[in-house]
C-alpha positions as a Markdown table, in Angstrom:
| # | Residue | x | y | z |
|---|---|---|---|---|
| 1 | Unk | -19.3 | -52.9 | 5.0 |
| 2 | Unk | -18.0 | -50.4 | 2.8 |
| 3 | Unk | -17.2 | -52.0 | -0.4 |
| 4 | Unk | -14.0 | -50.1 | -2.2 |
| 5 | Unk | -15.4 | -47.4 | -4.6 |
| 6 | Unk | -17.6 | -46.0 | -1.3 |
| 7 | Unk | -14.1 | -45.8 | 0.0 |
| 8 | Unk | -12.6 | -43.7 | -2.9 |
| 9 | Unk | -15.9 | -41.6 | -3.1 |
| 10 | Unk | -15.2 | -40.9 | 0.7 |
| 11 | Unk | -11.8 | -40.0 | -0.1 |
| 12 | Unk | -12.1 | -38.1 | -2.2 |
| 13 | Unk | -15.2 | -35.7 | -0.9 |
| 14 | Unk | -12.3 | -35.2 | 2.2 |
| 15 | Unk | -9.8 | -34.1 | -0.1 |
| 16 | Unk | -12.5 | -31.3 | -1.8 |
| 17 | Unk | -13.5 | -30.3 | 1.7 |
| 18 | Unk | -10.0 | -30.0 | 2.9 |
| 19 | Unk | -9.4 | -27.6 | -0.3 |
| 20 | Unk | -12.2 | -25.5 | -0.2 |
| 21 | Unk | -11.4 | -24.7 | 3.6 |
| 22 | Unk | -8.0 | -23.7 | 2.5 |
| 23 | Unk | -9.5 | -21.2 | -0.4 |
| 24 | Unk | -11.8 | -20.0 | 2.2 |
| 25 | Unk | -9.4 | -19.3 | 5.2 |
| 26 | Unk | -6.4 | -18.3 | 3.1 |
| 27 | Unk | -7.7 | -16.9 | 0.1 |
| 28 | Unk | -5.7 | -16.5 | -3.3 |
| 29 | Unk | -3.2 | -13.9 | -4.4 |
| 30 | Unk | -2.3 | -14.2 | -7.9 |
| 31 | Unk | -0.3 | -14.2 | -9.8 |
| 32 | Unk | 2.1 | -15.4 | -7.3 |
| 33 | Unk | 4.2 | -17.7 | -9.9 |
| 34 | Unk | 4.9 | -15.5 | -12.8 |
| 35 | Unk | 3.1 | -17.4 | -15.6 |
| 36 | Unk | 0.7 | -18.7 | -13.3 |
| 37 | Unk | -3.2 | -17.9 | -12.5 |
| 38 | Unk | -3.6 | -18.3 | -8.5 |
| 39 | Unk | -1.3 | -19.3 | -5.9 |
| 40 | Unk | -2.5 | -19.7 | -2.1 |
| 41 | Unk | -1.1 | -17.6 | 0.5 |
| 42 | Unk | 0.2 | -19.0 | 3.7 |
| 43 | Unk | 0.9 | -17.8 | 7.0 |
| 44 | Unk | 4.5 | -16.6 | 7.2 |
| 45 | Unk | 6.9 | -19.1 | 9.6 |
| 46 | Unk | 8.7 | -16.8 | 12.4 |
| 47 | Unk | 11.7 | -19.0 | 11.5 |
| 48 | Unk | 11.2 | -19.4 | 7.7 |
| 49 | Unk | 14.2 | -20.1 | 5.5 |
| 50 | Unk | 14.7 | -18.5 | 1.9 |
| 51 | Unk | 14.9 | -22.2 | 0.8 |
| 52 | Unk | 10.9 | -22.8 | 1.9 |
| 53 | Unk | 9.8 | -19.9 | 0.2 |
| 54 | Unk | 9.8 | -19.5 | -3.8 |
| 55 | Unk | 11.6 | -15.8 | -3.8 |
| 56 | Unk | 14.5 | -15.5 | -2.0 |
| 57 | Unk | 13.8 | -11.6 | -2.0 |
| 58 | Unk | 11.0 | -9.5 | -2.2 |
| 59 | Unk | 10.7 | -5.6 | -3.5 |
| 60 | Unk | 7.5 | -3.7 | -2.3 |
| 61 | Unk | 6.4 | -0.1 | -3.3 |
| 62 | Unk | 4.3 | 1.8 | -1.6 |
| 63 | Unk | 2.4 | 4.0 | -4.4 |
| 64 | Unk | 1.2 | 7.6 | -3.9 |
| 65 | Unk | 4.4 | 9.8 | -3.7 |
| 66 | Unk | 6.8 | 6.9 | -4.9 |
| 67 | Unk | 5.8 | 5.7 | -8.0 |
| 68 | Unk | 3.7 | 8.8 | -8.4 |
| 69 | Unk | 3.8 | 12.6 | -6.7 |
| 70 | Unk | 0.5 | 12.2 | -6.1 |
| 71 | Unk | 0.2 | 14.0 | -2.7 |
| 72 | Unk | -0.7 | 17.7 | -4.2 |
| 73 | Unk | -3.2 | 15.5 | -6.6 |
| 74 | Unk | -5.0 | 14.0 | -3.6 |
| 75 | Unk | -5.3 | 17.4 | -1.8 |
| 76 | Unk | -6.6 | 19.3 | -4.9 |
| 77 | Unk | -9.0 | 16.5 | -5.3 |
| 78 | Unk | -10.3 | 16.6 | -0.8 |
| 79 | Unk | -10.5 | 20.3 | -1.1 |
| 80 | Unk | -12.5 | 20.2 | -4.3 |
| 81 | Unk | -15.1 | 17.6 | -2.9 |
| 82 | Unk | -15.2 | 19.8 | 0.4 |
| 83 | Unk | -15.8 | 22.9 | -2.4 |
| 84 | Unk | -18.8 | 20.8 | -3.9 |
| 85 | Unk | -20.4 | 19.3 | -0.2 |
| 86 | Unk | -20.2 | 23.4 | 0.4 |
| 87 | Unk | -18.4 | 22.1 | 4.1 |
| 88 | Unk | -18.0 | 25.0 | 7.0 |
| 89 | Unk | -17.5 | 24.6 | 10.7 |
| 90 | Unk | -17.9 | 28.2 | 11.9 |
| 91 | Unk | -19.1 | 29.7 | 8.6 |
| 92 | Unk | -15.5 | 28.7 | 7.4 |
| 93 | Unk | -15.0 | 26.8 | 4.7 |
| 94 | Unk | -12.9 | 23.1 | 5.0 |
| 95 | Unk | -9.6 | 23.9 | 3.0 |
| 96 | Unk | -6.4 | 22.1 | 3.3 |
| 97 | Unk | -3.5 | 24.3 | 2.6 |
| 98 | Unk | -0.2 | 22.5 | 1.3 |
| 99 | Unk | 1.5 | 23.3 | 4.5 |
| 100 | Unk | -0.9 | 21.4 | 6.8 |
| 101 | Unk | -1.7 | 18.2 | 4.1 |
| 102 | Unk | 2.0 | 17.9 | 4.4 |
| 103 | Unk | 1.5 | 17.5 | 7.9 |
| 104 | Unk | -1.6 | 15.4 | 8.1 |
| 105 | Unk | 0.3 | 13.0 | 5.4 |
| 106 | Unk | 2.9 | 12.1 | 7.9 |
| 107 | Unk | 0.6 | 11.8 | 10.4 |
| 108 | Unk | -2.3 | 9.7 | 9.7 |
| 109 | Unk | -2.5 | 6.7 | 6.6 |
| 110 | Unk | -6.0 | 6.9 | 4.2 |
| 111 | Unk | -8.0 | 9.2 | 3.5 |
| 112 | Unk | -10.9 | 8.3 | 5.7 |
| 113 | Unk | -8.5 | 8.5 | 8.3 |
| 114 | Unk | -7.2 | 11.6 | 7.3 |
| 115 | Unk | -10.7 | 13.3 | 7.6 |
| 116 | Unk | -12.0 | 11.7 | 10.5 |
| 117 | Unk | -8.3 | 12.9 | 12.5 |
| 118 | Unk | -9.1 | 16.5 | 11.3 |
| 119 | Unk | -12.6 | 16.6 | 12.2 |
| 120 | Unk | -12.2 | 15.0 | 15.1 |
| 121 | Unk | -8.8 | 15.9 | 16.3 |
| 122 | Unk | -7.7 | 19.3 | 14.5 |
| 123 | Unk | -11.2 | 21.1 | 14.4 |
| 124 | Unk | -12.6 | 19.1 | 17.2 |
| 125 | Unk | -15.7 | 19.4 | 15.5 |
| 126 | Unk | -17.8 | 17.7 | 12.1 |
| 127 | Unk | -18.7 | 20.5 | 9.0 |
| 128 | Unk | -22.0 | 21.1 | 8.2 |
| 129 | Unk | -23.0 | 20.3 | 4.7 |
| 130 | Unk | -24.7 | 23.6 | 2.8 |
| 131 | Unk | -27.7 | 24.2 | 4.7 |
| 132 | Unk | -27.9 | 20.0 | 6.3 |
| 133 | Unk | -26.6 | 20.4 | 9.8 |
| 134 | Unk | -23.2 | 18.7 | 10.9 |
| 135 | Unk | -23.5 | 15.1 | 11.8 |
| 136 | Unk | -24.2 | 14.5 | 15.7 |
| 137 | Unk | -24.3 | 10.7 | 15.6 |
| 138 | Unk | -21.1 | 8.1 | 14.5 |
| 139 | Unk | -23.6 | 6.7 | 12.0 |
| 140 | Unk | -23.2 | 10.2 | 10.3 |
| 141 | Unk | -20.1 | 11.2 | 10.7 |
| 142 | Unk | -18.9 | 7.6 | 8.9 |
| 143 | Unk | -21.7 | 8.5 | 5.8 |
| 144 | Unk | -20.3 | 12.1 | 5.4 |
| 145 | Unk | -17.2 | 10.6 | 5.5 |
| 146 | Unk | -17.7 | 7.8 | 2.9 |
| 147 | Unk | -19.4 | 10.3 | 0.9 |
| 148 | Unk | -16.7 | 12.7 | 0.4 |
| 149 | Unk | -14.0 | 9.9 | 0.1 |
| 150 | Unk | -16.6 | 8.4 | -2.9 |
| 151 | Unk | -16.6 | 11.7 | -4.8 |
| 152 | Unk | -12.9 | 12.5 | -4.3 |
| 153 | Unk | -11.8 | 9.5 | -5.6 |
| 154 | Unk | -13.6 | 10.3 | -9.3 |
| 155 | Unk | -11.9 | 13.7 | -8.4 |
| 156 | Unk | -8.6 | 12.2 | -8.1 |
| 157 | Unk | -8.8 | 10.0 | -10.9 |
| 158 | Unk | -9.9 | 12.5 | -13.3 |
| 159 | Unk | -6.6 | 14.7 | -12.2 |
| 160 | Unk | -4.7 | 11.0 | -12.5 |
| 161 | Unk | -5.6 | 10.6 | -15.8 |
| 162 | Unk | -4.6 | 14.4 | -16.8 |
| 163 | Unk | -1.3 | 14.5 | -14.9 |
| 164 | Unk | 0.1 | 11.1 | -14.2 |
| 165 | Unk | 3.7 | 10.9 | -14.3 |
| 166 | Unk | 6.1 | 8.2 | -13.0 |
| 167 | Unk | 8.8 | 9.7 | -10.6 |
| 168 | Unk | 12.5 | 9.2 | -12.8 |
| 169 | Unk | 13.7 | 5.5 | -11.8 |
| 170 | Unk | 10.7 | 3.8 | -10.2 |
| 171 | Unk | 9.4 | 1.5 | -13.3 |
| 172 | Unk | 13.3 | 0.7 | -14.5 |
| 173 | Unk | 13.7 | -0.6 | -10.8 |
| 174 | Unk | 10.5 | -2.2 | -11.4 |
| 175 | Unk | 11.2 | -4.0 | -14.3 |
| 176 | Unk | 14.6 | -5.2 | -13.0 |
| 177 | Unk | 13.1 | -6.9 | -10.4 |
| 178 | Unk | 10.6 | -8.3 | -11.9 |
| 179 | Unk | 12.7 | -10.0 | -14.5 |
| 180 | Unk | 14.6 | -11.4 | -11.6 |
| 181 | Unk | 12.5 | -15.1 | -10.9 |
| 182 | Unk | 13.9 | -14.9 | -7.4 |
| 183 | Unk | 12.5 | -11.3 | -6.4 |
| 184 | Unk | 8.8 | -11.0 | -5.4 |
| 185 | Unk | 7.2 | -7.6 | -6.6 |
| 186 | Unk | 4.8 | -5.5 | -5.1 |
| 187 | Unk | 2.5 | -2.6 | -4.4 |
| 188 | Unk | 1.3 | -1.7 | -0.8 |
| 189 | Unk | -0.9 | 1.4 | -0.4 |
| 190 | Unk | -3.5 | 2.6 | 2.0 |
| 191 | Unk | -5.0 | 4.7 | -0.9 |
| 192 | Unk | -8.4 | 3.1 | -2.2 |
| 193 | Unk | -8.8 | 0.2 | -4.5 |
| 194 | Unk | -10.3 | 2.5 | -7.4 |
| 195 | Unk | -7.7 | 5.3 | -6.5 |
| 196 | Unk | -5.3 | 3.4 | -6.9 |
| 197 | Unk | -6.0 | 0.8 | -9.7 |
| 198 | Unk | -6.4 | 3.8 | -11.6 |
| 199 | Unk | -2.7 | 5.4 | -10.8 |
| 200 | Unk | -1.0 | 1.9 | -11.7 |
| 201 | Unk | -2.7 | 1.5 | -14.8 |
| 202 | Unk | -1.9 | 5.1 | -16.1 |
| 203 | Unk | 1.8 | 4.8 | -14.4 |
| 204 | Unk | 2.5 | 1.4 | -15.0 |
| 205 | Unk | 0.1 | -0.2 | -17.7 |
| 206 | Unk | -1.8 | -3.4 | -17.5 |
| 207 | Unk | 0.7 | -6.1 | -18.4 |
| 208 | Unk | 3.2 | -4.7 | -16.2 |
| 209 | Unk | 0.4 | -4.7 | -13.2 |
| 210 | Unk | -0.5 | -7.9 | -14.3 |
| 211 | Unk | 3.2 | -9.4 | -13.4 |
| 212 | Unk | 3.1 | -8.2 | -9.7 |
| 213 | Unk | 3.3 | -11.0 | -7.2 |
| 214 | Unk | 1.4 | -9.1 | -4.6 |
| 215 | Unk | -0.6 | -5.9 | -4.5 |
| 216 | Unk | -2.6 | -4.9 | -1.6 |
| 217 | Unk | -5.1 | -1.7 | -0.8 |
| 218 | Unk | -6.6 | 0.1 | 1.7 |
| 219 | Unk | -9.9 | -2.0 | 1.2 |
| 220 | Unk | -8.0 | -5.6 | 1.8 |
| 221 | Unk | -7.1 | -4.7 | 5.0 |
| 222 | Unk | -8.6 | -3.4 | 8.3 |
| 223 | Unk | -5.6 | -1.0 | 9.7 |
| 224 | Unk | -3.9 | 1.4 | 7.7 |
| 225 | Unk | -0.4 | 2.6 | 7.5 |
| 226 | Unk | 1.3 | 3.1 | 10.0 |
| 227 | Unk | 0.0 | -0.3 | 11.6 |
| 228 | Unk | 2.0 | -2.2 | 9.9 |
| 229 | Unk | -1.0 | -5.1 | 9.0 |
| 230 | Unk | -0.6 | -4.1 | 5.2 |
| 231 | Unk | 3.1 | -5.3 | 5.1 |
| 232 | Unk | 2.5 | -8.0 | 7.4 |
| 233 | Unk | 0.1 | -9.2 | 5.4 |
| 234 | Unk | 2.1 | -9.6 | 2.5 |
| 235 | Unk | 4.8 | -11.3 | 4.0 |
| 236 | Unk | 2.1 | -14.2 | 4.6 |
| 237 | Unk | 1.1 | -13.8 | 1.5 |
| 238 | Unk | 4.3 | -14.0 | -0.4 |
| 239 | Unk | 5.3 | -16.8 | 2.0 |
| 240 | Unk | 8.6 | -15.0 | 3.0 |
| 241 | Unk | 10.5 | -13.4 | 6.4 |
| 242 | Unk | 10.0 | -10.0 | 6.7 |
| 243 | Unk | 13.4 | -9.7 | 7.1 |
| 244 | Unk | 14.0 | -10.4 | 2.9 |
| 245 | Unk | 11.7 | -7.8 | 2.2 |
| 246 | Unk | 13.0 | -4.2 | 1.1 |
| 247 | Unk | 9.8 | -1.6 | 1.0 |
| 248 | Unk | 9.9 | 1.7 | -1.1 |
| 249 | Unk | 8.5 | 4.2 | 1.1 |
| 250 | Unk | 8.2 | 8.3 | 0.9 |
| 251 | Unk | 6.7 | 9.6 | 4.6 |
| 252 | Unk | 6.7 | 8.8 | 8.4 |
| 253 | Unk | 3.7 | 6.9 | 7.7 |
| 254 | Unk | 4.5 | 4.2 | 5.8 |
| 255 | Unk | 8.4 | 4.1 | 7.6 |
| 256 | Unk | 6.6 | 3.0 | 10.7 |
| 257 | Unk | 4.3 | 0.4 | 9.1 |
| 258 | Unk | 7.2 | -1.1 | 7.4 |
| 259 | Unk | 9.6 | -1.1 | 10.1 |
| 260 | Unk | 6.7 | -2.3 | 12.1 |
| 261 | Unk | 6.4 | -5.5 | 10.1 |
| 262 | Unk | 10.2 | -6.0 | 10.5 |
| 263 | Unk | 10.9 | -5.1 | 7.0 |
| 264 | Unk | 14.1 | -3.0 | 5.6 |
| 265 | Unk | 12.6 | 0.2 | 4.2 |
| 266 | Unk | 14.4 | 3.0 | 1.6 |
| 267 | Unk | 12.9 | 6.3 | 1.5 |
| 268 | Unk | 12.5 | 8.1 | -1.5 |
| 269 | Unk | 11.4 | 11.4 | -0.5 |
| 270 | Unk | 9.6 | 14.2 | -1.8 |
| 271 | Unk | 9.6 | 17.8 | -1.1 |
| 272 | Unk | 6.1 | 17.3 | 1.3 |
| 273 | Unk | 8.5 | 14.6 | 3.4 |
| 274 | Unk | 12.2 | 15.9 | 2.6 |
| 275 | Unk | 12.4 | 17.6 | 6.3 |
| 276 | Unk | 11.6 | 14.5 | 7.9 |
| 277 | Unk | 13.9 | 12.8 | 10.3 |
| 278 | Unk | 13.5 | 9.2 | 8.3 |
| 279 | Unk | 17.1 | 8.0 | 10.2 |
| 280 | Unk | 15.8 | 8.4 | 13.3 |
| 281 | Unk | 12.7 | 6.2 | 13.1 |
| 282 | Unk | 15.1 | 3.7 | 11.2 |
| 283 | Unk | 15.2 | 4.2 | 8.0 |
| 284 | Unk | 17.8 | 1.9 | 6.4 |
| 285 | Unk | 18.7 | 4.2 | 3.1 |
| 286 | Unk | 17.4 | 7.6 | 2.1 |
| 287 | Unk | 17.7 | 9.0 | -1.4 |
| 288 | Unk | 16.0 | 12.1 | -2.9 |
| 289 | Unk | 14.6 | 10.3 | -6.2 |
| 290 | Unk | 16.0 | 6.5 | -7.0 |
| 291 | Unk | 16.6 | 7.7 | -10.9 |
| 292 | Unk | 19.1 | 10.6 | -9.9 |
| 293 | Unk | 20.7 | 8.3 | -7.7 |
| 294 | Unk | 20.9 | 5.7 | -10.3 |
| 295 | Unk | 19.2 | 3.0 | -7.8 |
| 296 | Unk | 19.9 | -0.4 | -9.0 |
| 297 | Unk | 18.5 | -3.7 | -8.2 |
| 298 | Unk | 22.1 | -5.1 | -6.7 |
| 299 | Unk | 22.7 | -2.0 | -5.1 |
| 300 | Unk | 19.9 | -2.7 | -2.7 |
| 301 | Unk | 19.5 | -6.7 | -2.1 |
| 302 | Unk | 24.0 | -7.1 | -3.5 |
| 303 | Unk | 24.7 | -6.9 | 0.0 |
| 304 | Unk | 22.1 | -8.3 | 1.5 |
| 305 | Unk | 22.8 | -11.9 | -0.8 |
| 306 | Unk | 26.3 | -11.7 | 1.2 |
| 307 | Unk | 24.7 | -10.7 | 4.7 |
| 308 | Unk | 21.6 | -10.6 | 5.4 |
| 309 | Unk | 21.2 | -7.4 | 7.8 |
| 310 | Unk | 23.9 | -5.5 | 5.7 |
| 311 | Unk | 23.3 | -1.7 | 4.8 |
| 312 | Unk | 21.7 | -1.2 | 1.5 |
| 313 | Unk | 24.2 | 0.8 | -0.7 |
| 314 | Unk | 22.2 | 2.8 | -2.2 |
């Protein structure tokens, strides 16, 4: 017979179990709570109410080419790697003019992605390295790959440091909504962890970083834009309905993913994305820089408190 303090011992080894398989299925994302350490994420209802969730809103950026013009950075930095690996496919050397990396940036998220669609789509064929013949097996192809996306990144982060420069509007949008309790802030990006931990902290500094609700890479999840998994999974992690979710977005790209998770998306656009047809794929509001257009918190979720699938008046 179990006497009573067996009972509470049983009790309470349940009750650890119990939350260390939460941690372990669900992870943390933190801070969720401003003021708080950790916070567990949850999957996301398909008929969750703004009163189950602890934002009644949610704000997400994407990061290269709307908090930061970073496109031209990222190509200077792929074609300088491609310089230093000495690539060639047909004694040519791999360049990527800015007329086609506006192209491939609409086309494919990531840069992995981005190289494996040219070598594999555009050339139809993998460069050879100086005098080391091209790769002929998918084992070698993914190494070259990882290789050049290793040394671009300390590329890219070298030229981040040099010429980082927040586009006009993005971080007093950002602090608005962050000093709103109701309003979950984020970053989504396909870009690398180190790529882009390195952008935020030169664009946006660490104590601002530090008060995003959510921020998710191109390492946390296993499709890149434009699947929309990285939105998706932010929802569940925020705890909210797509549906109250606005994402800052500058390409094709990251429309689709963000359409894809049901999500109402503005365009920002640069001049690598500014003859893109963004209405057409549904883009709910379109502006050429949110600064010039004096973009305001209320001018985006104002009518949305009033109706939820009102036009954002932007």
């Amino acid at each position: 017979r179990l006497n009573k303090m067996t009972m509470m011992n049983v009790g309470c080894q349940f009750v650890v179990t119990i939350c260390i398989f939460c941690i372990v299925t669900h992870g943390f994302v933190g801070p969720i709570a401003r003021g708080s350490n950790i916070r567990p994420s949850f999957l996301v209802p398909s008929s969750l109410k703004a009163g189950d969730c602890e934002f009644d809103y949610a704000l997400i950026f994407d990061c290269d080419g709307v908090i930061i013009e970073t496109e031209e950075l990222h190509r200077l930095a792929y074609n300088a790697a491609f310089q230093a690996a000495d690539l060639q496919i047909d004694q040519k050397p791999v360049e990527w003019t800015v007329e086609y990396y506006d192209v491939l940036q609409n086309t494919v998220g990531g840069g992995k992605g981005k190289m494996f669609y040219h070598f594999r789509n555009v050339t139809g064929a993998f460069p050879m390295s100086g005098i080391k013949a091209a790769p002929t097996t998918p084992e070698e192809e993914q190494a070259l790959v990882d290789d050049l996306q290793a040394h671009k990144t300390e590329l890219y982060k070298d030229l981040i440091k040099a010429k980082a420069v927040p586009r006009p509007g993005v971080i007093e949008l950002m602090d608005e909504a962050i000093a709103d309790p109701k309003i979950a802030v984020g970053v989504c990006s396909a870009s690398t962890k180190a790529a882009v931990t390195k952008v935020l902290d030169v664009t946006l500094g660490e104590e601002r970083r530090n008060k995003l609700n959510v921020c998710i890479l191109g390492d946390d999840v296993s499709k890149l834009k434009p699947d929309p998994l990285i939105y998706v999974t932010a929802a569940k992690r925020l705890n909210i309905d797509p549906n109250r979710c606005v994402v800052i977005e500058d390409s094709i790209v990251g429309l689709k993913a963000a359409k894809g998770a049901g999500m109402k998306c503005l365009i920002t656009y640069t001049s690598s994305t500014e003859r893109e047809d963004f209405y057409s794929l549904g883009a709910d509001a379109k502006v050429s820089e949110l600064g010039s257009r004096g973009v305001k918190l209320d001018s985006i979720f104002g009518p949305l408190r009033e109706n939820i699938n009102a036009e954002i008046l932007v």
